[in-house]
N, C-alpha and C positions, 0 to 999 in steps of 0.2 A: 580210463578211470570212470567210475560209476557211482552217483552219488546219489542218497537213499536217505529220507527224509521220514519224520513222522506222518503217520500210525505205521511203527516196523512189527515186525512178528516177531514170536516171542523166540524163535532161535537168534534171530537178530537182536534183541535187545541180550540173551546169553553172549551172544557173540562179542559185543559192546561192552560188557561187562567183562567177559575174559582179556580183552584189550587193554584195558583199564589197568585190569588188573597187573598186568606183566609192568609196567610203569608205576606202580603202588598207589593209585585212585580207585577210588569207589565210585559205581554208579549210586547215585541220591533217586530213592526209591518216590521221591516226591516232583521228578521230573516230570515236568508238560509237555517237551518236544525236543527231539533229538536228530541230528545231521550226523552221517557214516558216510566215510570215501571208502573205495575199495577196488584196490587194481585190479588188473586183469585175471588174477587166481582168484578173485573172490575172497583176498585177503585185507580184512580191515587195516586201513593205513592212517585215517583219521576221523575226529569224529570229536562234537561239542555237542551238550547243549544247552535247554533257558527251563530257570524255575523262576517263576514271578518275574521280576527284572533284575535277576541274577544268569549270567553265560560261566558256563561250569563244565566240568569233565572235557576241557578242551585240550587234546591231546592228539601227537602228531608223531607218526612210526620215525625212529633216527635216522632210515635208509629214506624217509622223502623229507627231511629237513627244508631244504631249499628249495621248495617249488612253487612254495605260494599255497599251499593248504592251509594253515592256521588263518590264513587271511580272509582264502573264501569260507572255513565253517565260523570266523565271526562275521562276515557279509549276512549269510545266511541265518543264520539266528538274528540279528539285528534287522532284518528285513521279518523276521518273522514276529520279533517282539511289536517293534513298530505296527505292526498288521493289529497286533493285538492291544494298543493303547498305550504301548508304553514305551517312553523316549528315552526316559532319564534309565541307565544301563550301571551296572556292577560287573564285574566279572573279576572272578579267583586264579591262578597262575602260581606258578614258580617262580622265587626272583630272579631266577636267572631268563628268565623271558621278558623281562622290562621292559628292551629296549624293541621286543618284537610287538611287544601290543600298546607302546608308546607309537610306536607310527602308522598307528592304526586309528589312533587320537584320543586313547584311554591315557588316565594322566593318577598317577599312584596317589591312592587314600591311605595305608599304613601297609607294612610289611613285619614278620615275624621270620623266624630264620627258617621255616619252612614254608610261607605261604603269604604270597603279597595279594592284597585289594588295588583293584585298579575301578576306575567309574570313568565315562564320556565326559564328563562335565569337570573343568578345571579350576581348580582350587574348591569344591564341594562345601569340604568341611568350614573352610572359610566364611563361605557366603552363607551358609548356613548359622554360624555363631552370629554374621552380621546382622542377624536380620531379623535375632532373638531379644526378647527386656531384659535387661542385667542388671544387676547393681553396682556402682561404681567406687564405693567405699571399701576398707580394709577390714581385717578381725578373720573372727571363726567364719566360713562362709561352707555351708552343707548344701548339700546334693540327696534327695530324694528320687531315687527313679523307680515308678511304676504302672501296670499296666492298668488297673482302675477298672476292673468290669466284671461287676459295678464298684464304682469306689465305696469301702465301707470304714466303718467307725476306726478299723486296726490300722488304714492309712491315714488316716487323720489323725489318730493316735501319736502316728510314728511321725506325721508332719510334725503335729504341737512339741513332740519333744525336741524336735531338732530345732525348731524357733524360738523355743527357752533358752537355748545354749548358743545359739549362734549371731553372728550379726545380721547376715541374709542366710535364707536358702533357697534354693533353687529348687522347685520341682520338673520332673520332667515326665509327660505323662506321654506311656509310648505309642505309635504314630502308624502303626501297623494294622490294616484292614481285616484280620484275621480274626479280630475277638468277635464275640455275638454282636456287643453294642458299638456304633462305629466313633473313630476316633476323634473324631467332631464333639460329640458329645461327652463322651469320657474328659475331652480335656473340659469343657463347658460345664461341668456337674464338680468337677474339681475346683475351678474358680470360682463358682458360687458358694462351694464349702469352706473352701481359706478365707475370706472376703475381710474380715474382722482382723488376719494378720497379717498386720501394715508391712514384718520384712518378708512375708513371703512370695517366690517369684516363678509362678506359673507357666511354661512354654510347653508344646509340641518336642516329643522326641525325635525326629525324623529319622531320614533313614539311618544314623550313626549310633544311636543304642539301643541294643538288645531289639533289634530287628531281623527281618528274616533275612537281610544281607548279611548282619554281623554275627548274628548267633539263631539260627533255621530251626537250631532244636527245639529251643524254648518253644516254636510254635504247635509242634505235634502234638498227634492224640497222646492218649497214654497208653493207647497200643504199640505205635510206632518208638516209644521212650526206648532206648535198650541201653547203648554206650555212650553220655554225655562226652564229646570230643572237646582233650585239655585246649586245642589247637582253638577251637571257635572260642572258647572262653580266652584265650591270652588275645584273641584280634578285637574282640571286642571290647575289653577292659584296655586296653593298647590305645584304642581310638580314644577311649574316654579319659585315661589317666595322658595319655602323649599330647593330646589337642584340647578336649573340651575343659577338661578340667584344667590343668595349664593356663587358658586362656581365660578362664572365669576368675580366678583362682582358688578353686574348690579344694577345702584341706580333710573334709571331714564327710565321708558318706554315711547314710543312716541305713538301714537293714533290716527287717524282721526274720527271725526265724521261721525256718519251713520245714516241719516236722513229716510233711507228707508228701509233696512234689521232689519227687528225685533228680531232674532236672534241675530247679532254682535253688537244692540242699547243695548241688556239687558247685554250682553256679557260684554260691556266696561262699562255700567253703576257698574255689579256688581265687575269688575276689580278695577276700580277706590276706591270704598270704600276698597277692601280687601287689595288691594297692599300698602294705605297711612299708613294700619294700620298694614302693616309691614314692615314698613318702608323703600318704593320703591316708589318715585314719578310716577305721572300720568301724562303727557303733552296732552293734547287733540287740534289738529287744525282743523281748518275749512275745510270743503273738497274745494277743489280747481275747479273752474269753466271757463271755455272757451266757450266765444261767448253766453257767458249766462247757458250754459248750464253744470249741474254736472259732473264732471270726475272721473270714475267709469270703472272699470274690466266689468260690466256687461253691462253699455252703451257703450262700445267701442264691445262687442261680438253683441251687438242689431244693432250695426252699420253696422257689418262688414256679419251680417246677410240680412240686407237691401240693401248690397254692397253699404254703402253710404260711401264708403274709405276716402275721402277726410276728411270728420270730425273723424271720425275715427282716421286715423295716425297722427292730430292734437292732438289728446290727448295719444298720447305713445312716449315714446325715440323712436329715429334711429334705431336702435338695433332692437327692436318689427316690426318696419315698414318693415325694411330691411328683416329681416328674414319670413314673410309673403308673399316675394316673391318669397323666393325660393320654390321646388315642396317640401317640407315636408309644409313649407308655408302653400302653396296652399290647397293642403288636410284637413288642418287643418280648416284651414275657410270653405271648404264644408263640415265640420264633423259640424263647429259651426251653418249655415245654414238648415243643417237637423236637428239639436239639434230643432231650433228656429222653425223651419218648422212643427216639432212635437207638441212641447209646444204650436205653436197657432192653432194646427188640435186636439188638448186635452179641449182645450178651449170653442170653439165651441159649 
């Protein structure tokens, strides 16, 4: 046996991808590093690997079942992730492999009838709700979930209306390192703008919604957008509707429309059926517009890219405007102008 580790050549990564294939997996074009076993023909027999701290595409030919490969390409990748800073692990499987990466010490976060979440760390989701503010009282209780960057007036919008109708709500502002501004702040800029409503309940999303463990797409360019998979939307609405919501007792989630992101349009289109039909209403409102124009996280970064501040700070709370001035501020909107600076020299 011969095993073959990242940087593989690009017949090798085909090769990896035809493997895949025969077993009905894709290789995830946003892989960082991958492990190939390969017998003595030079014929791939297995083979995982890691995006972020996700282990993925771990597959294993049916003629070497038993020999202890799935074991050593999660060693391998777990040695590698570790290498790389990261302890706490995900990884995706078939449910019918449970019991093979349960004694590996991965311990099952939700399952769908094609595709189980398993994570190192047991009971996750659990100690996760422990360790959130909740509110303890009964009634309408709504759930806000968004990524905030920057948070502007349409999330706040869509806050205030869920606090008119409800007893609590819960915001959850998501927790993933991916956006320009990091999630430190997004959630800090959030709870200076609610402050004034007493039932509303500000937490970190972690890694269980709309994350790049739960749903990877949401995080892509909009080059990479092609085919939102139903699959990653039913696991991550699954986690939120089976556990979190459950356990809060969330009956009402709030939602804006998204006329333009094809991603977050098929996202809520398929939330809305799933969640009615388990019994979690859907509220959807209109996105919210100034001077004509849509108010958006991503037209206030094209503004502020343009340095057309003025309209810009028209569409965010105090709080966002204010903190754009100071020098963390500052950097940041030149981090968001190179962002934009790239994206139109890609263009081209």
């Amino acid at each position: 046996m011969m095993i073959k580790s990242s940087p593989l050549t690009e017949m090798e990564i085909r090769n990896v991808k035809g493997f895949l294939h025969e077993y009905l997996l894709l290789y995830d074009d946003n892989i960082e590093y991958t492990v190939m076993i390969e017998n003595d023909n030079d014929e791939i027999v297995a083979t995982g690997s890691l995006r972020d701290n996700v282990l993925e595409c771990i597959c294993v030919s049916e003629r070497y079942k038993n020999e202890g490969l799935s074991n050593k390409i999660v060693t391998m990748l777990t040695y590698e992730a570790i290498k790389r800073g990261r302890s706490r692990l995900f990884l995706y499987t078939k449910p019918v492999n449970y019991e093979i990466f349960m004694s590996m010490g991965y311990h099952e976060v939700i399952r769908t009838e094609s595709v189980l979440l398993m994570e190192n760390v047991c009971n996750g989701v659990g100690k996760y709700l422990s360790g959130i503010e909740r509110y303890g009282g009964e009634g309408i209780i709504g759930c806000v979930i968004c990524n905030c960057n920057p948070l502007t007036l349409g999330h706040l919008y869509l806050i205030k209306c869920a606090a008119e109708e409800c007893k609590a709500v819960y915001v959850f502002v998501l927790s993933e390192e991916k956006s320009i501004i990091d999630p430190e702040t997004r959630l800090m800029l959030v709870r200076e703008s609610v402050t004034g409503m007493h039932n509303v309940i500000v937490n970190p999303g972690g890694p269980y919604m709309i994350s790049s463990m739960t749903f990877p797409d949401y995080f892509l360019s909009e080059e990479q957008r092609k085919n939102v998979d139903d699959i990653q939307c039913e696991l991550d609405l699954k986690i939120f509707c089976c556990r979190i919501a459950r356990d809060l007792g969330i009956n009402v989630r709030y939602i804006g429309t998204e006329p333009y992101d094809i991603i977050t349009c098929k996202y809520n289109e398929y939330m809305i059926e799933y969640l009615n039909k388990h019994g979690i209403q859907v509220k959807e409102f209109s996105r919210m517009k100034i001077g004509g124009n849509a108010v958006s996280a991503s037209a206030v970064r094209t503004l502020i890219a343009r340095r057309e501040y003025d309209i810009a700070w028209s569409m965010v709370p105090e709080a966002v405007s204010h903190y754009f001035q100071t020098d963390e501020g500052r950097e940041m909107m030149e981090s968001i102008r190179k962002q934009y600076s790239e994206r139109q020299n890609n263009n081209e």
